[in-house]
Each structure stands twice: as structure tokens, then as C-alpha cells.
C-alpha positions as CSV (number, residue, x, y, z in Angstrom):
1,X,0.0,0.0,0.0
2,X,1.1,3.1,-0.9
3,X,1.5,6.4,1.9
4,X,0.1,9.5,1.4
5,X,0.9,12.8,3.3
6,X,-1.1,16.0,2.7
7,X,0.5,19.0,2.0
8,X,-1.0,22.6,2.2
9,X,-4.5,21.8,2.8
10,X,-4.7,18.4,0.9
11,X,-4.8,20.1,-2.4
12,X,-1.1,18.9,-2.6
13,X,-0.2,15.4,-1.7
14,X,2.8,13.7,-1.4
15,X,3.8,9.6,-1.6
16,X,6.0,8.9,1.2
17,X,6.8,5.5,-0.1
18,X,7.7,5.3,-3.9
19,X,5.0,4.1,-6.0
20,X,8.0,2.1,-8.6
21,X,11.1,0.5,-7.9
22,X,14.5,2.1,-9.3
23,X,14.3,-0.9,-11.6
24,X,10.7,0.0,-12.5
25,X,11.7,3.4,-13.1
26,X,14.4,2.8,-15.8
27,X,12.1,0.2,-17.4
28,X,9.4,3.8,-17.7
29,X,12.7,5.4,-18.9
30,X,13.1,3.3,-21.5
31,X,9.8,3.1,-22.9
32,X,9.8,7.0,-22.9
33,X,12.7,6.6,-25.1
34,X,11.5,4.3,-27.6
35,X,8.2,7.2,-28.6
36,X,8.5,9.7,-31.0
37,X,10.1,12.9,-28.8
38,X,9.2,16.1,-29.4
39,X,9.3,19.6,-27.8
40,X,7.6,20.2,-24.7
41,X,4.8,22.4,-25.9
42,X,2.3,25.2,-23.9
43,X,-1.1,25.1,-24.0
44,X,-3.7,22.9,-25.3
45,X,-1.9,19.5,-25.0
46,X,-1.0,18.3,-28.1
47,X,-2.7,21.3,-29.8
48,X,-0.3,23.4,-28.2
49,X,3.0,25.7,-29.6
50,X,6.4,25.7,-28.4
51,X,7.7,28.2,-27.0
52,X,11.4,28.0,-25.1
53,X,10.6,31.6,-23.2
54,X,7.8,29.0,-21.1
55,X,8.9,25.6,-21.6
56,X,12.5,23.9,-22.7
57,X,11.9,20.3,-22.4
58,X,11.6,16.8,-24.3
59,X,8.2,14.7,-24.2
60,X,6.9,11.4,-25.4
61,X,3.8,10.0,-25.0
62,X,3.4,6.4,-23.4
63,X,0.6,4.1,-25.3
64,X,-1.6,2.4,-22.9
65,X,-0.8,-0.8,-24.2
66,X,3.1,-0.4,-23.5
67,X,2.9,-0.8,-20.1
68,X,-0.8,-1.4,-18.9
69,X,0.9,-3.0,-15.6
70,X,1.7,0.6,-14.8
71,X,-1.4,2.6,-15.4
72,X,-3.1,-0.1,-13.5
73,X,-0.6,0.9,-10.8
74,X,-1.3,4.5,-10.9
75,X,-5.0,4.3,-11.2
76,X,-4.8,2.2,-8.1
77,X,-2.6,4.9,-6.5
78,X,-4.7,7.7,-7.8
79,X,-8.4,6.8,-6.6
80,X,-6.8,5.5,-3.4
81,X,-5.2,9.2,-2.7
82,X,-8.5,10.8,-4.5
83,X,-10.3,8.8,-1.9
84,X,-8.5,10.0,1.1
85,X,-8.0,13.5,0.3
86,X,-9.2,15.5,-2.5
87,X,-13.0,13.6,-2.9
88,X,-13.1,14.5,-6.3
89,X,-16.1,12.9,-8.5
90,X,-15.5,10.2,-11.4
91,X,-12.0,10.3,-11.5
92,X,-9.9,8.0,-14.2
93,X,-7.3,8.1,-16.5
94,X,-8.0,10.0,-19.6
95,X,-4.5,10.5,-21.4
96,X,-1.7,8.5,-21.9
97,X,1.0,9.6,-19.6
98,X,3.8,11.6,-20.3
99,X,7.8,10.8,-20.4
100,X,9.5,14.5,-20.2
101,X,13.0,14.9,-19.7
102,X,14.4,18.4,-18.7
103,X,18.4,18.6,-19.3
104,X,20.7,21.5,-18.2
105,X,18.4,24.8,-18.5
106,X,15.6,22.3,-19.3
107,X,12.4,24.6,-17.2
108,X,8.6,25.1,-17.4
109,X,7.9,28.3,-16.1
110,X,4.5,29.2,-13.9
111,X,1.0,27.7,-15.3
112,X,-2.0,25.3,-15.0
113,X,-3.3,22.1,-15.9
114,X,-6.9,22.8,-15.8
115,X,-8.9,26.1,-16.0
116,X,-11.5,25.4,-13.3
117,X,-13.7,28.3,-14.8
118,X,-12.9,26.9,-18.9
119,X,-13.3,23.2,-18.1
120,X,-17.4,22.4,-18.3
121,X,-16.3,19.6,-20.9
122,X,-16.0,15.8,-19.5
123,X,-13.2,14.3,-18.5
124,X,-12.4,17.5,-16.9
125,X,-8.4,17.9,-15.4
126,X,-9.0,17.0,-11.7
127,X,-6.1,15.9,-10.5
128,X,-2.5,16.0,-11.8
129,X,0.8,14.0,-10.9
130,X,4.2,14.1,-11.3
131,X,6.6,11.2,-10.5
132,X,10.5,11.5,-10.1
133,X,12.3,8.7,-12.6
134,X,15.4,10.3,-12.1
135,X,18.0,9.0,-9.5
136,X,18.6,12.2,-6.7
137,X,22.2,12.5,-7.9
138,X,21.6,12.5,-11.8
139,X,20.2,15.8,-11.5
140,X,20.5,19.8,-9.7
141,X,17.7,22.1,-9.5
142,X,14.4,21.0,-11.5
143,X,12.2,21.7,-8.4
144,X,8.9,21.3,-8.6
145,X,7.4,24.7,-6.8
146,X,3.6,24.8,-6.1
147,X,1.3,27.2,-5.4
148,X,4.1,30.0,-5.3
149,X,8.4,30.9,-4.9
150,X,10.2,28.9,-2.2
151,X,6.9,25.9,-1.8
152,X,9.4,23.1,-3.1
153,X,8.4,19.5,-3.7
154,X,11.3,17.5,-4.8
155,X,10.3,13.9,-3.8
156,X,12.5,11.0,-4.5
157,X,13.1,9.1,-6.9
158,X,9.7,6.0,-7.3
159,X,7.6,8.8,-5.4
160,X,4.8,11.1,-7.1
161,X,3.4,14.3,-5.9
162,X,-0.6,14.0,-6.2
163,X,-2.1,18.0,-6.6
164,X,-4.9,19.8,-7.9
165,X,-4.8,20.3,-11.5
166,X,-6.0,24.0,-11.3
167,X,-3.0,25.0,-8.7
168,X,0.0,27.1,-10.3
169,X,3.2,25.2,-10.2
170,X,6.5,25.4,-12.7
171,X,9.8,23.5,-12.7
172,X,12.7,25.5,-12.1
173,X,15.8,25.4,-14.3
174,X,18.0,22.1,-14.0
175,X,21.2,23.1,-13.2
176,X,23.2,19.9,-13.9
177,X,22.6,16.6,-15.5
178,X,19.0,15.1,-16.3
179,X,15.7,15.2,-14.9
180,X,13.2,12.5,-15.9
181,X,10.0,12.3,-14.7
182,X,6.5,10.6,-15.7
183,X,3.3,13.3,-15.7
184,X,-0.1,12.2,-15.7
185,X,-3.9,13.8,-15.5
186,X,-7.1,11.8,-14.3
187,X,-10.0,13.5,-15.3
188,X,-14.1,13.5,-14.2
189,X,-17.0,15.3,-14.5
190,X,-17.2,18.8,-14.2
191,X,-16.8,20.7,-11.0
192,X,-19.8,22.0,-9.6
């Protein structure tokens, strides 16, 4: 069973055990590696533009049927933290999830996942997640900051951080090396 610890009102929520094994991890790596990459793009998904003044980072998208034994992990881990803290309606996995690597300067300045006021369209962006592939000492810098400057989650490496997809976050510059990490949304109905 995996832990979960609230942080900042339960809107953010933190693993405290990792949700994949370092062998797991690389085996995610690798599957990443082996999708068409392209440029980390702003707004609108796969609809979106690049633009290197936002974002400077590579993405692939992971089919469903690649590894199936991990979404079934991570919708597991999902309703299970949905359940306990945010109590969000109809949640599931709507999109494949997404392999994005930031290298040194890789960065995704401030934004959103979901437009609470936009969003009236099921699956709506409920809840989004971002799990740490990377070993701690493959990488510097690429924080994860939420809500505002100076609210750091760096979790390790296995562990996601759960939040709500309508709360601003970014990733500050990497500094050194290569961060890897696996981002997901799980959608619903609309808020009401």
C-alpha cells in the first residue's frame, strides 16, 4: 500500500513510499525513449505551440498498451489518494502519460493544468501527478514549486506528488545533469 501525506490543505499530496522501484523506473525510462520525442509544448496539450521563453523540455507520450501494468498501478494509487483527500467525483485516466525529460536549462515556467472556470467539458483535469524517474544524484535544480516561490516538492526518486490540476506550479531550471519524470492527469465530471 502506498502512503500518502497531505501538503498545504490536501490540495497537494505527497507519496512517502515510492509508488516504482528504481528498476521500475528505468524500465518507464526506457519506454519514454523508444516514442516519437518532441518539444515540450504550452497550452492545449497536443494542440499546443512551443515556445522556449515557457517551456525547454523533451516529451513522449506512453501508449496504454506499452505498459498497462503501470497505469493499472497508478490508477490504483490515484483513486486511493482521490479517496483519502481531494474527494473528487468520477475520476480515471484520460490520457496516456507523459515521459519528459528536462536537461541542463531544461524549465517550465508558472502555469495550469486545468482552467476550473474553462473546463465544463467531460473528463475534466482533476487531478494532476508528477513522478521522479530520475536518481537524486543524476540531476540539480528542476524543483517542482507549487502554489508560489520557495513551496518546493522534490520527492524522490519512485515517489509522485498528487495536486490539484487547477493549482499554479512550474519547474525550475535544471542546473546539472537530467531530470526524468512521468506526468499524468485523471479527469471527471465537471466541478460543480
Amino acid at each position: 500500500m502506498i502512503i500518502t501525506e497531505p501538503r498545504w490543505k490536501s490540495l497537494i499530496v505527497e507519496t512517502t513510499t515510492p509508488i516504482f522501484t528504481p528498476e521500475q523506473c528505468q524500465m518507464i525510462i526506457e519506454a519514454g525513449h523508444k516514442q516519437p520525442r518532441e518539444d515540450g509544448q504550452v497550452g492545449g496539450g497536443k494542440g499546443g505551440t512551443v515556445d522556449t521563453q515557457t517551456r525547454l523540455s523533451h516529451i513522449s507520450w506512453i501508449p496504454f498498451n506499452v505498459l498497462p501494468e503501470m497505469y493499472k498501478t497508478l490508477e490504483k494509487v490515484m483513486k486511493q489518494t482521490n479517496g483519502n483527500h481531494f474527494g473528487f467525483e468520477g475520476m480515471q485516466i484520460t490520457e496516456p502519460a507523459q515521459f519528459t525529460e528536462y536537461s541542463n536549462g531544461g524549465f517550465y515556467d508558472w502555469h495550469i493544468d486545468s482552467d476550473v472556470e474553462c473546463s465544463k467539458e467531460p473528463p475534466v483535469r482533476k487531478i494532476s501527478m508528477t513522478l521522479l524517474l530520475s536518481k537524486d544524484d543524476e540531476f540539480e535544480g528542476g524543483g517542482l514549486e507549487l502554489m508560489s516561490e520557495g513551496k518546493f516538492a522534490r520527492p524522490k526518486q519512485g515517489h509522485a506528488i498528487f495536486f490539484a490540476s487547477f493549482i499554479r506550479h512550474r519547474v525550475v531550471p535544471v542546473t546539472r545533469g537530467t531530470r526524468r519524470s512521468l506526468v499524468m492527469w485523471f479527469g471527471g465530471t465537471p466541478f460543480k
